[in-house]
C-alpha positions as CSV (number, residue, x, y, z in Angstrom):
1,X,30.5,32.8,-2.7
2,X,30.9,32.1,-6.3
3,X,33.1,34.6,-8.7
4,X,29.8,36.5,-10.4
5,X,29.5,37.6,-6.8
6,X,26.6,34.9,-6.2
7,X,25.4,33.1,-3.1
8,X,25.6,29.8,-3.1
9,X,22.4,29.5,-0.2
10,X,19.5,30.9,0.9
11,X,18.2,32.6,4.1
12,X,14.8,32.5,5.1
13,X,12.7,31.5,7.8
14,X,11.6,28.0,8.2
15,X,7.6,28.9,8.8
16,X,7.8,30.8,5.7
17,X,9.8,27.9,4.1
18,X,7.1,25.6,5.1
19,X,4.1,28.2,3.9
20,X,5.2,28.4,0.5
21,X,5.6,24.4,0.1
22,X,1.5,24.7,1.4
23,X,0.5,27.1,-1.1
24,X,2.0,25.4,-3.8
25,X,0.7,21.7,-3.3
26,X,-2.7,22.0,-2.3
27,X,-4.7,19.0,-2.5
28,X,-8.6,19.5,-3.0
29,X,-11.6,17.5,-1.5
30,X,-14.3,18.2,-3.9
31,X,-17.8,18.6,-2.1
32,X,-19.9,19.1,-5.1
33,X,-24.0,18.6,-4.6
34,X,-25.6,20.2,-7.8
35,X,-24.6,22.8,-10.7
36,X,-21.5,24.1,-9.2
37,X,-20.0,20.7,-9.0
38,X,-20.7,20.4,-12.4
39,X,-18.2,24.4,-13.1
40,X,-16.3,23.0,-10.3
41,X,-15.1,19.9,-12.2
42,X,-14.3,22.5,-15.7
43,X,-12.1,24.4,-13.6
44,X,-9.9,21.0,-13.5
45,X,-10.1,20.3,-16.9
46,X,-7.3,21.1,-19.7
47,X,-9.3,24.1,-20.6
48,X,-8.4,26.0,-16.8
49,X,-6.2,24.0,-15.5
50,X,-6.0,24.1,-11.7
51,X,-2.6,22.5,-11.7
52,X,-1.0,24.9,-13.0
53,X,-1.5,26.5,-9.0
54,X,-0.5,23.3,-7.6
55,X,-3.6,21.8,-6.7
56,X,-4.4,18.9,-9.5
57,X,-4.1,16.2,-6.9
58,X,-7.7,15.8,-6.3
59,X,-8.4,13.5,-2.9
60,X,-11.8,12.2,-2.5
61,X,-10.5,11.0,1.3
62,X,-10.7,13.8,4.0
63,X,-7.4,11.6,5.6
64,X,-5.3,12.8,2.0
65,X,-6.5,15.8,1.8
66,X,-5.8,19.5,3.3
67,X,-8.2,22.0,0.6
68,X,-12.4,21.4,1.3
69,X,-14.4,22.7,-1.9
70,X,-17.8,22.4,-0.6
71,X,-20.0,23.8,-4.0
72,X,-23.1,24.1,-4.3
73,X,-26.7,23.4,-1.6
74,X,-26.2,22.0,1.3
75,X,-29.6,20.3,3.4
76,X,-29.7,20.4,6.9
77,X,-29.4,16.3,7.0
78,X,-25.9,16.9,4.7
79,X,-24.3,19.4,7.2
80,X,-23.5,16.9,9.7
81,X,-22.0,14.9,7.4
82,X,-19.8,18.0,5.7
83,X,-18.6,18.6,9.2
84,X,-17.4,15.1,10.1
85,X,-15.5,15.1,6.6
86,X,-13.7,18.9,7.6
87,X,-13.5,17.0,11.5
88,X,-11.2,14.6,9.7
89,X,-9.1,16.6,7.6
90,X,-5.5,17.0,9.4
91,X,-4.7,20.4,10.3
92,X,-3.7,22.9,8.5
93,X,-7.3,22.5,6.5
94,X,-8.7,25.1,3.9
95,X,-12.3,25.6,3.1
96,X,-13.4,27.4,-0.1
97,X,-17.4,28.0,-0.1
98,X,-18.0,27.8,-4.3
99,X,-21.3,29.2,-5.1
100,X,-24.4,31.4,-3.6
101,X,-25.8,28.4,-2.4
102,X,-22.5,27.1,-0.1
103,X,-21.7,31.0,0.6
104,X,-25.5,32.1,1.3
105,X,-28.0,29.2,1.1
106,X,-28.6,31.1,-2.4
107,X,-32.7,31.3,-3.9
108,X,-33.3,29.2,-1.1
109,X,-33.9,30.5,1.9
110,X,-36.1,27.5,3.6
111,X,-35.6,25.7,6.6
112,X,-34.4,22.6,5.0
113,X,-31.1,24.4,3.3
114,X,-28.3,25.5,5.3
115,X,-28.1,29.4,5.1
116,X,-24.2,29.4,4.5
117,X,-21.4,26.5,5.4
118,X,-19.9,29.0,7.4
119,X,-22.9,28.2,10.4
120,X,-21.0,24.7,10.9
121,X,-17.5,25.0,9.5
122,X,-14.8,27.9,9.1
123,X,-14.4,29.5,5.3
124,X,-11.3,31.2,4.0
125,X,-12.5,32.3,0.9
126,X,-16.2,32.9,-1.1
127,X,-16.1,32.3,-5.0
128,X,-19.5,34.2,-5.8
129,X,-22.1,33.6,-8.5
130,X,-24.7,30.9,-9.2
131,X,-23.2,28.9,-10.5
132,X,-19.4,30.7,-10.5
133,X,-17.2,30.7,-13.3
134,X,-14.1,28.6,-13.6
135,X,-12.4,32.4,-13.9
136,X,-13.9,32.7,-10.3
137,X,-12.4,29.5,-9.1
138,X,-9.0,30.3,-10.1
139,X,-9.2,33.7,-8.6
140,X,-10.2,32.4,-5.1
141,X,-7.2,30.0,-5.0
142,X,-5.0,32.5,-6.0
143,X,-6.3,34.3,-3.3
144,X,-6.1,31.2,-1.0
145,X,-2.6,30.8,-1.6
146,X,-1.8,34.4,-0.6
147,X,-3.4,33.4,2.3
148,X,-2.0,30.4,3.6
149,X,1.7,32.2,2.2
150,X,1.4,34.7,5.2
151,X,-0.1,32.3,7.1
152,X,-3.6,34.1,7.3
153,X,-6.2,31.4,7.2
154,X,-8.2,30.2,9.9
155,X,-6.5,27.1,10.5
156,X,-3.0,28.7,10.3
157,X,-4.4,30.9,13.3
158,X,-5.9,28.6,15.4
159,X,-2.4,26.5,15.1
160,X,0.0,29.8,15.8
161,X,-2.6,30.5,18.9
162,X,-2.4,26.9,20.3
163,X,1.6,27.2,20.2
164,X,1.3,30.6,22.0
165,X,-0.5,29.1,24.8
166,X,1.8,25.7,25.0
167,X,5.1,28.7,25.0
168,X,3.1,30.7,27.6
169,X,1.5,28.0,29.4
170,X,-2.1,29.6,29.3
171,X,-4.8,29.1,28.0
172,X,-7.8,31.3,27.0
């Protein structure tokens, strides 16, 4: 102890040691098919500046990568595709769904357009509108990070659950 009265370490648990070192380095896949890409790309320009949140390394390799924004329509002949790239993605992965069309299948509710990425791969957070603002963007990670700081997103649960059952010894 130092003579102000200070502590010279720090306590804390290593999960949430690890958590915080997640939430501050994420490292985006962009996914972008039509308008949103195009909001999607001004949301890493100087003007908004996504790495300012820690996530300015963009990865155009699922392998590098640990943050999947898929924005914008996805066709039923792109799905498979979408959900080799989140297949490859090492766990812990994230998924923001950027736009009514990812989210919902937006205006187009035909058979050829994929009512909502969340019918082949998990989502931990919406950004709405058509196409959504960069404001919108920086909200949802923001809210992402919260997430994966508590350890509350799909892929954080799945890994807590598997080491549950390899503790316990059974499985669901």
């Amino acid at each position: 102890m130092g003579k102000d009265g200070s502590v010279g370490y720090l306590t804390t648990r290593l999960e949430d040691f690890i958590n915080w070192g997640r939430k501050n380095a994420l490292w985006p896949l962009p996914f972008g098919t039509s308008c949103c890409g195009i909001e999607m790309m001004a949301t890493l320009c100087s003007d908004y500046d996504m790495s300012r949140f820690g996530a300015e390394v963009v990865r155009f390799s699922p392998r590098q990568s640990d943050l999947l924004i898929v924005a914008g329509i996805i066709s039923a002949k792109m799905a498979p595709v979408l959900k080799t790239i989140y297949d490859q993605m090492s766990e812990p992965k994230f998924v923001m769904s950027f736009g009514a069309c990812a989210s919902s299948g937006g205006i187009f509710n035909v058979y050829s357009v994929l009512q909502g990425i969340d019918k082949m791969i998990p989502v931990d957070v919406y950004v709405p509108g058509c196409p959504p603002a960069p404001e919108g963007v920086i909200h949802a990670l923001m809210r992402l990070q919260e997430k994966v700081s508590v350890g509350d997103t799909h892929s954080q649960r799945k890994i807590a659950e598997m080491g549950k059952q390899a503790v316990t010894g059974v499985s669901p």
